[in-house]
KEGU-718388 format. One record per atom (N, C-alpha, C, O, CB): x, y, z; residue number from 0; atom name. Coordinates in Angstrom, 2 decimals. Glycine has a CB too. Layout:
# residues N
       X       Y       Z pos site
       X       Y       Z NUM   CA
...
# end
This chain:
# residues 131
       X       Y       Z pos site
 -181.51   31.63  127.62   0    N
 -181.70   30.46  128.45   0   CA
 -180.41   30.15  129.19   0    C
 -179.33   30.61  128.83   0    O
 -182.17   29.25  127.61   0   CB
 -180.55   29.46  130.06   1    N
 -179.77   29.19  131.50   1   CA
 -179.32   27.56  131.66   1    C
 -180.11   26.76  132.16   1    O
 -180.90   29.61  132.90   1   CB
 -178.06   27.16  131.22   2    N
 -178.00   25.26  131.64   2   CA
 -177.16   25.63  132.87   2    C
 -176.12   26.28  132.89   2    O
 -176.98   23.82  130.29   2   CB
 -177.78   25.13  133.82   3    N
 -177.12   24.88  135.13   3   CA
 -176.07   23.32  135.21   3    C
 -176.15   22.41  134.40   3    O
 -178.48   24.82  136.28   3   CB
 -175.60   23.34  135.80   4    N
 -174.38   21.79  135.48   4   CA
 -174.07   21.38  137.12   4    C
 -173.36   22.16  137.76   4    O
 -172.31   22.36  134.44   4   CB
 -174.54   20.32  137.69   5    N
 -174.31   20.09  138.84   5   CA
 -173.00   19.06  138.07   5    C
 -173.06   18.32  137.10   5    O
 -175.67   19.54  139.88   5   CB
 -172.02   19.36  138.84   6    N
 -170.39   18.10  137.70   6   CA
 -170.37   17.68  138.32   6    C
 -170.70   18.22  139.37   6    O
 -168.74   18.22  137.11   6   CB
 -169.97   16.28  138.34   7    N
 -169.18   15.10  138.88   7   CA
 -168.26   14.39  138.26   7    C
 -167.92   14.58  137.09   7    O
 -169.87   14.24  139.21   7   CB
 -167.75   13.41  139.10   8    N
 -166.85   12.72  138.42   8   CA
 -167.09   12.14  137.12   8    C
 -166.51   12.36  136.06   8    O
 -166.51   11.87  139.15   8   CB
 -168.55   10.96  137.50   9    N
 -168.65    9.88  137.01   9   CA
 -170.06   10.22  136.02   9    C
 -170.27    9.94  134.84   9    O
 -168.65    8.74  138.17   9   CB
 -170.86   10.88  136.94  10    N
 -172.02   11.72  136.24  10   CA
 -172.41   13.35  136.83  10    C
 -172.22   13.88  137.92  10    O
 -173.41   10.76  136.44  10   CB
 -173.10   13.91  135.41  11    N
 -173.27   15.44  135.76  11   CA
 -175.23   15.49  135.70  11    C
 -176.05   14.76  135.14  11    O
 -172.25   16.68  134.25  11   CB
 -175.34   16.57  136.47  12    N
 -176.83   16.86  136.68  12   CA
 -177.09   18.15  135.66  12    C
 -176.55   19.23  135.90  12    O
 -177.21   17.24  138.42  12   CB
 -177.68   18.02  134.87  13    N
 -178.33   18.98  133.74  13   CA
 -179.51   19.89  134.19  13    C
 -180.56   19.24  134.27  13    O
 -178.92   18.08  132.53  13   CB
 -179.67   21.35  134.56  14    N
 -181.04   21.56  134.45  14   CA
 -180.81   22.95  133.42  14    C
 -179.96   23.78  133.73  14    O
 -181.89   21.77  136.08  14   CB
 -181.58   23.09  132.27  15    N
 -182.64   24.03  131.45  15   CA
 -183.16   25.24  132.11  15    C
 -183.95   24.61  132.81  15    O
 -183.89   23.25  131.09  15   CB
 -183.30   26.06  132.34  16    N
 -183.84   26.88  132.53  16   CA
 -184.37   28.30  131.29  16    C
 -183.69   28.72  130.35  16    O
 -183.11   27.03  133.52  16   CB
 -185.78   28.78  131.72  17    N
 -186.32   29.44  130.28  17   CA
 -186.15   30.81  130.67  17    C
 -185.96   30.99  131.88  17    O
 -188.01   29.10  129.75  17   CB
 -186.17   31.78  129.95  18    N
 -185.71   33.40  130.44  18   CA
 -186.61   33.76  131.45  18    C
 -186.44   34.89  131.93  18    O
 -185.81   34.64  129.23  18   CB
 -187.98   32.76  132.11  19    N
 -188.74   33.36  133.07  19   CA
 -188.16   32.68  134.35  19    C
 -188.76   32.93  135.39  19    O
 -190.32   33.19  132.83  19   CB
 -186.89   31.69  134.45  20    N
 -185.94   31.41  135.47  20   CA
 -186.76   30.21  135.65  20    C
 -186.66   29.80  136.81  20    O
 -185.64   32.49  136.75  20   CB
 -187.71   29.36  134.77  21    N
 -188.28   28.02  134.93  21   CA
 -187.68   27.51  134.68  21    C
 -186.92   27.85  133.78  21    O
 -189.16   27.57  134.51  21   CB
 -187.52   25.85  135.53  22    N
 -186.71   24.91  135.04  22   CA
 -187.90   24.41  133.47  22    C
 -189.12   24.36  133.53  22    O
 -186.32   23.57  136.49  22   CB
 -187.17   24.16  132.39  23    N
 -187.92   23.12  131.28  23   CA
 -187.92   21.95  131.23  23    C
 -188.83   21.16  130.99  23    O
 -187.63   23.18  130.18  23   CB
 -186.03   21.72  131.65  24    N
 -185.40   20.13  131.40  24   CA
 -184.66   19.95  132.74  24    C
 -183.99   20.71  133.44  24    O
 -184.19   19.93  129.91  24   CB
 -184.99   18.80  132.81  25    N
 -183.65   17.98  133.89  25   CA
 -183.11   16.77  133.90  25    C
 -183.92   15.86  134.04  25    O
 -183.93   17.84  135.19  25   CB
 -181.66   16.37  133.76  26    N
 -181.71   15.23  133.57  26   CA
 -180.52   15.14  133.64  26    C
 -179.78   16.12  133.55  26    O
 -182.34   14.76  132.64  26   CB
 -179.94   13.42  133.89  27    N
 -178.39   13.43  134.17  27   CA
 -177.62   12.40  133.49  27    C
 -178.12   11.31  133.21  27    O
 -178.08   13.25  135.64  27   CB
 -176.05   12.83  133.11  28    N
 -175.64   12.21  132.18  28   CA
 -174.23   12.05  132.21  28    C
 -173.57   12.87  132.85  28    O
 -176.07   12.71  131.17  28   CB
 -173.50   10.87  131.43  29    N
 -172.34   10.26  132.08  29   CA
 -171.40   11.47  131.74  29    C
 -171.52   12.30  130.84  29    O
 -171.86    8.67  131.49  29   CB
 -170.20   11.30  132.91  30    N
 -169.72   12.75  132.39  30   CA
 -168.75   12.29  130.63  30    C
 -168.10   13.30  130.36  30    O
 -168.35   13.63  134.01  30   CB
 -168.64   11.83  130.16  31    N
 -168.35   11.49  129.12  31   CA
 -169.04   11.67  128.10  31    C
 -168.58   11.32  127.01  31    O
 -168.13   10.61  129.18  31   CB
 -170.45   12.31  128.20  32    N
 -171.72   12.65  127.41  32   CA
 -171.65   14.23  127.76  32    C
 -172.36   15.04  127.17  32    O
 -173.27   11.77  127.94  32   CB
 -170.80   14.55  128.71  33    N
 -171.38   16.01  128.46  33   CA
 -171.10   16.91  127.71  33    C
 -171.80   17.92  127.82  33    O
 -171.35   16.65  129.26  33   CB
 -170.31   16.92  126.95  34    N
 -169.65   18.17  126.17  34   CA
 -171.17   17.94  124.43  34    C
 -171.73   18.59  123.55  34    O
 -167.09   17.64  125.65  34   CB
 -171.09   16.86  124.88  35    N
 -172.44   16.72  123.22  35   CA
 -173.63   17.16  124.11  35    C
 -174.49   17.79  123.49  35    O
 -172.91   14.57  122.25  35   CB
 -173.85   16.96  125.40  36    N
 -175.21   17.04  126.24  36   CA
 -175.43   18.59  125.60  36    C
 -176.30   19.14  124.92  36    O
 -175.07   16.86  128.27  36   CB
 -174.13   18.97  126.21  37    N
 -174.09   20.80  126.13  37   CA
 -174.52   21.08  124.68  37    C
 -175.16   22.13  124.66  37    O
 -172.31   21.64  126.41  37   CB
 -174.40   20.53  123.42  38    N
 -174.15   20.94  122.39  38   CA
 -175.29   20.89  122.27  38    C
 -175.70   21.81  121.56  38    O
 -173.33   20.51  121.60  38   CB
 -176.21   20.12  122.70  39    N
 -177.76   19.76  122.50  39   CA
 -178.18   20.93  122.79  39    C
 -178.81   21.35  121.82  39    O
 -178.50   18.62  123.36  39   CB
 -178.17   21.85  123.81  40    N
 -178.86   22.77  124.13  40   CA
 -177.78   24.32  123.95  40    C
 -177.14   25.04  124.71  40    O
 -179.45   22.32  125.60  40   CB
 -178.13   24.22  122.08  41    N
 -177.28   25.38  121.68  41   CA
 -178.26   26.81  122.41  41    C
 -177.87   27.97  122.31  41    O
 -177.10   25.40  119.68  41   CB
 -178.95   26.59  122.78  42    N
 -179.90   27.98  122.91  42   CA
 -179.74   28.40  124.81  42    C
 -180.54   29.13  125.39  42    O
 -182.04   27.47  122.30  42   CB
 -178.77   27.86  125.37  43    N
 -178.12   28.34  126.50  43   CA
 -177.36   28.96  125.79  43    C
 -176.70   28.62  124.81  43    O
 -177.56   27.51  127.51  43   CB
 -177.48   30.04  126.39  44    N
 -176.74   31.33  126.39  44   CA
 -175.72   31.32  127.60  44    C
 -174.98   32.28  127.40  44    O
 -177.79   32.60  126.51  44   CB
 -175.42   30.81  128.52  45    N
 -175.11   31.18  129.47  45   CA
 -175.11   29.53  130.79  45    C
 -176.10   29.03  131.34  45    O
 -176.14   32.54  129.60  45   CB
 -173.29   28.99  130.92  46    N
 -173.84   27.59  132.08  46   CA
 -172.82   27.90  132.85  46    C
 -171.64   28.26  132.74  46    O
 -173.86   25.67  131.59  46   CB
 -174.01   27.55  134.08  47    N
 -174.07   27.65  135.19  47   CA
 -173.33   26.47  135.84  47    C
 -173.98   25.46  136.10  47    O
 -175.31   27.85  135.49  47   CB
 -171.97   26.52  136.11  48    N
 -171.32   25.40  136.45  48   CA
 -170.76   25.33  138.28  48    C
 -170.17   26.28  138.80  48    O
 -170.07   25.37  135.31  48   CB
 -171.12   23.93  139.08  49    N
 -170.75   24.44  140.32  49   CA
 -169.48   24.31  140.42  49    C
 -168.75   23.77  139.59  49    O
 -171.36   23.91  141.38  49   CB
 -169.15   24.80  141.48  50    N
 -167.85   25.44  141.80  50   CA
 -167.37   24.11  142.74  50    C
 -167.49   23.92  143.95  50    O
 -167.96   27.14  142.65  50   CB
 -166.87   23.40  141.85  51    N
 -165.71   22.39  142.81  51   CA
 -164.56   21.70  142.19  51    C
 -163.97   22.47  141.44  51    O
 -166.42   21.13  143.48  51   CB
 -164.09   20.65  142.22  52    N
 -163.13   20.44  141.84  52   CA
 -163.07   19.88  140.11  52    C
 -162.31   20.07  139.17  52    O
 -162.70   19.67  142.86  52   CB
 -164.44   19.01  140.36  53    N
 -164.89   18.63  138.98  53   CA
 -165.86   20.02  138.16  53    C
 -166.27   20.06  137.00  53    O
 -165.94   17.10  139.22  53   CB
 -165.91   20.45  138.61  54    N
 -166.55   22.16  137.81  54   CA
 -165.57   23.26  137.54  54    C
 -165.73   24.28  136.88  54    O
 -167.68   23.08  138.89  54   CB
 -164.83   22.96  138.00  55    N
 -163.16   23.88  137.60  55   CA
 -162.20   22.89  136.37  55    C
 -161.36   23.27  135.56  55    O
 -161.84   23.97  139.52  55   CB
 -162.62   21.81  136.58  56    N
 -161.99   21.02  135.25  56   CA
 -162.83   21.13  134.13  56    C
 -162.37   21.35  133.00  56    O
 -161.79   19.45  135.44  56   CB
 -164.38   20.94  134.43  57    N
 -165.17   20.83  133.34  57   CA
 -165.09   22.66  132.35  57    C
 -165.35   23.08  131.23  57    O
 -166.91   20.29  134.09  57   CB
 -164.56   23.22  133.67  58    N
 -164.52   25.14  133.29  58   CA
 -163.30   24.99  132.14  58    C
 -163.36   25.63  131.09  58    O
 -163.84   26.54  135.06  58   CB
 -162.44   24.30  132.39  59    N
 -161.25   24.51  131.84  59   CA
 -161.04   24.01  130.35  59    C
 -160.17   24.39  129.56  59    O
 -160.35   23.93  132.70  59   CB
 -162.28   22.85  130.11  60    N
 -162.27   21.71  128.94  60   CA
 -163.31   22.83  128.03  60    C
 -163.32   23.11  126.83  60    O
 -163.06   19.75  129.45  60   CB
 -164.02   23.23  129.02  61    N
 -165.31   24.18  128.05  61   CA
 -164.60   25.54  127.53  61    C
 -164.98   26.01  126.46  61    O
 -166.91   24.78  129.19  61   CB
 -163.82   26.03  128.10  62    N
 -163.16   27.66  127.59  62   CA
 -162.33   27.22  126.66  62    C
 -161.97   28.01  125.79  62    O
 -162.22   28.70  128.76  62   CB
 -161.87   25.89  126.65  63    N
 -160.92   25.41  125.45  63   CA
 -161.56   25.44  123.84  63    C
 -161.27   25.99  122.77  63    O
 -160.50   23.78  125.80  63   CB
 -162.31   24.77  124.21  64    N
 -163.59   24.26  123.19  64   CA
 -164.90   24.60  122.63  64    C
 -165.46   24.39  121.55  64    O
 -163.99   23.42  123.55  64   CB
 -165.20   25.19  123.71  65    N
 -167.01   25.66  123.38  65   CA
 -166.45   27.55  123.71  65    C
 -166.31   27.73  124.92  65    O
 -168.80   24.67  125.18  65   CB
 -166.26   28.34  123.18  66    N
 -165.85   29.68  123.14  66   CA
 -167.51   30.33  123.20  66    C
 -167.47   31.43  123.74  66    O
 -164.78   30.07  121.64  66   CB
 -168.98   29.92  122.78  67    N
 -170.19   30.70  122.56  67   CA
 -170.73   31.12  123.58  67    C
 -171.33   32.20  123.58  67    O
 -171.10   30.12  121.93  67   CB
 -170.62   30.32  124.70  68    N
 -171.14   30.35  126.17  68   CA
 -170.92   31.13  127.13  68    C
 -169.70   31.00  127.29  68    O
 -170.90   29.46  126.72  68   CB
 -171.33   31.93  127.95  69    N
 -170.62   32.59  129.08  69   CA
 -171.26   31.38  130.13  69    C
 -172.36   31.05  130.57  69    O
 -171.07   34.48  129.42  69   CB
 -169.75   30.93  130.25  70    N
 -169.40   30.10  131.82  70   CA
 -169.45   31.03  133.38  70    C
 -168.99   32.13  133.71  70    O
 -167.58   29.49  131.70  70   CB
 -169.88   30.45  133.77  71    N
 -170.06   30.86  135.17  71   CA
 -169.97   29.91  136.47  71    C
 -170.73   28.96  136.56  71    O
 -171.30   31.39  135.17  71   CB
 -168.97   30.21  137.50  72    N
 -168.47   29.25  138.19  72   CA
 -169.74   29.57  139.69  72    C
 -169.79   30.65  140.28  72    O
 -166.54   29.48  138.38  72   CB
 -170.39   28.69  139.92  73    N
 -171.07   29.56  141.22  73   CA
 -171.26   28.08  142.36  73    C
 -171.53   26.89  142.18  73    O
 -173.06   30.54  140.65  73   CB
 -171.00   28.77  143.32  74    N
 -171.07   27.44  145.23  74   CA
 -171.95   26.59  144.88  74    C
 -172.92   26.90  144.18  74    O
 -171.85   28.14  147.16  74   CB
 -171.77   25.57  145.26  75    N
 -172.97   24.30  145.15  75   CA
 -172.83   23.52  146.79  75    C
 -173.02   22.34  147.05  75    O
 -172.46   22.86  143.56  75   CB
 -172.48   24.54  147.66  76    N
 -172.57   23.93  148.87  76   CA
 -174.04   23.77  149.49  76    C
 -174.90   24.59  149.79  76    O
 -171.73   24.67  149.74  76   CB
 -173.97   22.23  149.57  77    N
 -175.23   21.94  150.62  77   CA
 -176.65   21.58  149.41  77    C
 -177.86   21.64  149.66  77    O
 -175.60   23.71  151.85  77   CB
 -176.01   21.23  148.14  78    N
 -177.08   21.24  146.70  78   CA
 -177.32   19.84  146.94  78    C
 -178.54   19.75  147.07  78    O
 -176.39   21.66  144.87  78   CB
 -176.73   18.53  147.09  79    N
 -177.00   17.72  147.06  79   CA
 -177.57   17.31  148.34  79    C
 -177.66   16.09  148.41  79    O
 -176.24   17.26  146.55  79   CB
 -178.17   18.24  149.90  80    N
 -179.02   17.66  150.75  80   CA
 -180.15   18.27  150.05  80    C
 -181.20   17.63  149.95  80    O
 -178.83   17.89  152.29  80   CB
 -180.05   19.47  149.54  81    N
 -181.25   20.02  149.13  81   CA
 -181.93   19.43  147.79  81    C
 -183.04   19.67  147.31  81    O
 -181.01   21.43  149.01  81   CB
 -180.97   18.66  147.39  82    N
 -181.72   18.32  146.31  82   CA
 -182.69   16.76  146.71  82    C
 -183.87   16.56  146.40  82    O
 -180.56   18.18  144.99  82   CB
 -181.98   16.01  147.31  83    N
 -182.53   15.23  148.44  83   CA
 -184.01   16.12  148.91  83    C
 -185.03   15.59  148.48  83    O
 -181.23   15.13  149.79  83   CB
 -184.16   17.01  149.46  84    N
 -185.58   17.23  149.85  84   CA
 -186.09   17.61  148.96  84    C
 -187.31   17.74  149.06  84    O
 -185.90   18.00  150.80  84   CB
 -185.48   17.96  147.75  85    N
 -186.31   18.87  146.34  85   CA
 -187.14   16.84  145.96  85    C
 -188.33   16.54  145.83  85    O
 -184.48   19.98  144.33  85   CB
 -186.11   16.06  145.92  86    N
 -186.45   15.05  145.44  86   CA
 -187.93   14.32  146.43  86    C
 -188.86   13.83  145.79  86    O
 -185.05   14.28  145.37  86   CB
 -187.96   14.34  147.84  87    N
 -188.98   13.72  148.27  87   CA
 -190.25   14.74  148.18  87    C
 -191.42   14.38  148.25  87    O
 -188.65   13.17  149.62  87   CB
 -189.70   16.45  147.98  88    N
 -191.54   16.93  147.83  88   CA
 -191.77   16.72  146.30  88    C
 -192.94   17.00  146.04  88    O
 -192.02   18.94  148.27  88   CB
 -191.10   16.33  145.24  89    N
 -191.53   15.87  144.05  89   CA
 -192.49   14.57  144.22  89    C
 -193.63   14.35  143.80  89    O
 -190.31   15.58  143.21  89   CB
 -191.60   13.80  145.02  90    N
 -192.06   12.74  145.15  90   CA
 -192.47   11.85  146.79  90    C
 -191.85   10.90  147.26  90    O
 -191.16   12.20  144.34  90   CB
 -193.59   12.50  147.34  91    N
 -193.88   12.46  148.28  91   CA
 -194.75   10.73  148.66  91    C
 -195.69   10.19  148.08  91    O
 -194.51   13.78  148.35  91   CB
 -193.81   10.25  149.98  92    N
 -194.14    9.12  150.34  92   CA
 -195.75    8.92  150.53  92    C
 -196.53    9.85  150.30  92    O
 -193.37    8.88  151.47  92   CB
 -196.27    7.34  151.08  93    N
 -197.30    7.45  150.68  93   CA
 -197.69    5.95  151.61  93    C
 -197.33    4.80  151.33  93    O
 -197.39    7.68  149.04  93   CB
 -198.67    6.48  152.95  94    N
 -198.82    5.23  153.46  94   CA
 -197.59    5.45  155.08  94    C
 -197.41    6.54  155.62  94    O
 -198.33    3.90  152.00  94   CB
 -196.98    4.28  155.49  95    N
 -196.63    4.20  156.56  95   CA
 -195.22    4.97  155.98  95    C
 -194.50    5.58  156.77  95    O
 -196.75    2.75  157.26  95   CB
 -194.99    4.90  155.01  96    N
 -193.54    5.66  154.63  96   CA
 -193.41    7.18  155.22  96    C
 -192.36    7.74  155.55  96    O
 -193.39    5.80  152.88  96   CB
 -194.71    7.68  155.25  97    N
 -194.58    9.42  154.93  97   CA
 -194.52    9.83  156.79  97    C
 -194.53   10.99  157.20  97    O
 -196.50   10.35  153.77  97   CB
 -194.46    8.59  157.70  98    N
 -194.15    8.64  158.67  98   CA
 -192.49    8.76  158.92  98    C
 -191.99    9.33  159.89  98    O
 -194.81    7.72  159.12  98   CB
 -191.99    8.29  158.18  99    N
 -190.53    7.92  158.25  99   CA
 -189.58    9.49  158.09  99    C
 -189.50    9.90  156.93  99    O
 -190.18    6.69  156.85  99   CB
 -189.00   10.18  158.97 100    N
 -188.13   11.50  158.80 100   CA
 -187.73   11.29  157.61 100    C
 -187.33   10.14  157.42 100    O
 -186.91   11.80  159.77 100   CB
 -187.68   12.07  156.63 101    N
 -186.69   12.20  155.12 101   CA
 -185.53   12.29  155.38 101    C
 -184.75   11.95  154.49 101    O
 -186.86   13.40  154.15 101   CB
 -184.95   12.80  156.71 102    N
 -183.54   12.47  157.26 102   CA
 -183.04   10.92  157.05 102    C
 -181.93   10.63  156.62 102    O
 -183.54   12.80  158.88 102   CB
 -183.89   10.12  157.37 103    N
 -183.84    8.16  157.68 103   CA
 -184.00    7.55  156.15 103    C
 -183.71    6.39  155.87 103    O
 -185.57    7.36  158.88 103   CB
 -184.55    8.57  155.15 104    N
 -184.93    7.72  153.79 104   CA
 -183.45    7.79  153.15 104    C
 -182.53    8.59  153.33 104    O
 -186.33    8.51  152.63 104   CB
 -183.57    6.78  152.45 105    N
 -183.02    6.63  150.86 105   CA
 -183.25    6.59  149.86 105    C
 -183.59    5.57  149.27 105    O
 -182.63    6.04  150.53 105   CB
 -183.04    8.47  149.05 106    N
 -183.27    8.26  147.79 106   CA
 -183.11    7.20  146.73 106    C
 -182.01    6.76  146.39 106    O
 -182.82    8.97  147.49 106   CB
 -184.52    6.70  146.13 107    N
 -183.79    5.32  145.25 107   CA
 -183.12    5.85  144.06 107    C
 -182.35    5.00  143.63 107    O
 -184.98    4.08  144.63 107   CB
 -183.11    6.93  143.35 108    N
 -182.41    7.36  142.36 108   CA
 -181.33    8.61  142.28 108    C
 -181.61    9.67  142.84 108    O
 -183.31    7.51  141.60 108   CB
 -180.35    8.48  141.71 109    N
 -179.65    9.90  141.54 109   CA
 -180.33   11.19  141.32 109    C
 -181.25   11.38  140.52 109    O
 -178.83    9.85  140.47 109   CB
 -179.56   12.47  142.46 110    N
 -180.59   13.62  142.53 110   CA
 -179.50   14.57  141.63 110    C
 -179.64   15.77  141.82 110    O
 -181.12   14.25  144.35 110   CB
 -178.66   14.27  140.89 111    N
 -177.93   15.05  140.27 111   CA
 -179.02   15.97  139.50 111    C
 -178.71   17.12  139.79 111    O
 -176.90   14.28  139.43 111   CB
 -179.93   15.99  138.84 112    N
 -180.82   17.09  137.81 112   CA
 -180.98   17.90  138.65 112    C
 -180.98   19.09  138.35 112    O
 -182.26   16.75  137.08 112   CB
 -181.28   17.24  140.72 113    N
 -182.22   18.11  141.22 113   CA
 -181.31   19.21  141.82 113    C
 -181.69   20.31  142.25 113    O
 -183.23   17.42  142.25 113   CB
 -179.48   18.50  141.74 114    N
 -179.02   19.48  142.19 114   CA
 -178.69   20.83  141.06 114    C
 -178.64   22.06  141.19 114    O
 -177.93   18.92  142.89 114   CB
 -178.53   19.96  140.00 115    N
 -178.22   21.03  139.17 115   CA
 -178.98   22.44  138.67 115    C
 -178.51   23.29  137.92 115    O
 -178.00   20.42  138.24 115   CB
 -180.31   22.44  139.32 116    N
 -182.00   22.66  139.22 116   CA
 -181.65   24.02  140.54 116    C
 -181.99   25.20  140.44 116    O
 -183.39   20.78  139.83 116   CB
 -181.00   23.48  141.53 117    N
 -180.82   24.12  142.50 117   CA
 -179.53   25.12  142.33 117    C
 -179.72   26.27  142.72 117    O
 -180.79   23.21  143.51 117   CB
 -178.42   24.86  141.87 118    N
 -177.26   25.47  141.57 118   CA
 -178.59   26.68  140.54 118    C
 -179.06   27.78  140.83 118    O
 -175.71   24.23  140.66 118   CB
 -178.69   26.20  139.89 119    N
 -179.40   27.36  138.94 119   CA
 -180.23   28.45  139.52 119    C
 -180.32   29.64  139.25 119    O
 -180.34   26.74  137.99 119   CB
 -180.99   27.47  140.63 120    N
 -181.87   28.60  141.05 120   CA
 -181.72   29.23  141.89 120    C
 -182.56   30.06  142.26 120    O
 -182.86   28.44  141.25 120   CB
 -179.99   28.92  142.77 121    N
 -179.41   29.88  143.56 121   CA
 -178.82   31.09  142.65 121    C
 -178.83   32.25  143.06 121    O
 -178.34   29.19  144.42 121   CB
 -178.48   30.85  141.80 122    N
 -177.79   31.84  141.30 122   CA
 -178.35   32.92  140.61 122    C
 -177.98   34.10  140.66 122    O
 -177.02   31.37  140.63 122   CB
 -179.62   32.26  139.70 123    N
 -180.73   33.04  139.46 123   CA
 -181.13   33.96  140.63 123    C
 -181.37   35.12  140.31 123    O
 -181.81   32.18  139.11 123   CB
 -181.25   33.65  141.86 124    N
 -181.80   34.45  142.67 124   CA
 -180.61   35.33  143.06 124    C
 -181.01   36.49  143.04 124    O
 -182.52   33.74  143.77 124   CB
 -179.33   35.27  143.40 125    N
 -178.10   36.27  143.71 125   CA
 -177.99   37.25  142.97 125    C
 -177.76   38.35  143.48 125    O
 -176.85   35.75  143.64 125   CB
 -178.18   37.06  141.05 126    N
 -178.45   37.83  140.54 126   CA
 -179.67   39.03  140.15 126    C
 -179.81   40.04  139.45 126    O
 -178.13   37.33  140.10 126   CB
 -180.52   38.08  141.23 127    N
 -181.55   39.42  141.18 127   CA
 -181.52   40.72  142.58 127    C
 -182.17   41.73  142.87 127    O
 -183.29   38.64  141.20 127   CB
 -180.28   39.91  143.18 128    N
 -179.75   40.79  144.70 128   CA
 -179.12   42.05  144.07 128    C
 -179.36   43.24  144.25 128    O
 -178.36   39.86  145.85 128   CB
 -178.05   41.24  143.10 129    N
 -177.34   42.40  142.40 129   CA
 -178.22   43.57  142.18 129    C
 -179.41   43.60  141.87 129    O
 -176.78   41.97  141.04 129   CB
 -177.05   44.87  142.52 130    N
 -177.76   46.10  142.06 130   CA
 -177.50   45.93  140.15 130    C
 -177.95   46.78  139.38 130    O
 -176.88   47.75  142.94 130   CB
# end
């Protein structure tokens, strides 16, 4: 199994993934919860952390500490518009709203799971480019 880690400062986006590259779980949590978040899901084999400034620190706290895991640093450019549209076809407007461009909306909740959902399932797919 596959934990993808969208990091942030203040909060991180969690997604699960099962050896058939399905998301199971998603969900997001203060970054002060994550090192137990991680511990929760001893049966990742393998997290998927994005590549920025807060994912190069969180890289650095995890190789210290958690030695079981193969870390993996991979781009998360452009995860949080996409997770933004991952978030409105989940949850598709309804009425005079679904007139409104998804460019003009405001997500009412944090899309951190959805980016972290996405970091995963880019990378899942690069690795199936690999020879």
């Amino acid at each position: 199994m596959i934990l993808a880690i969208d990091p942030g400062k203040d909060k991180c986006g969690l997604a699960l993934f099962n050896k058939e590259g399905k998301v199971v779980e998603q969900r997001i949590v203060r970054r002060h919860e994550l090192f137990q978040a991680i511990a929760h899901y001893r049966e990742a084999t393998k997290l998927i952390i994005g590549d920025s400034a807060n994912g190069r620190q969180i890289n650095e706290e995890l190789s210290r500490h958690h030695g079981a895991q193969q870390i993996v640093l991979f781009p998360e450019r452009n995860t949080t518009r996409q997770a933004k549209e991952a978030y409105w076809r989940a949850h598709p407007r309804h009425g005079l709203w679904r007139l409104v461009p998804v460019s003009l909306r405001t997500v009412p909740v944090p899309v951190d799971d959805y980016a972290a959902a996405i970091i995963g399932q880019n990378y899942l797919a690069s690795a199936q480019l690999r020879p």
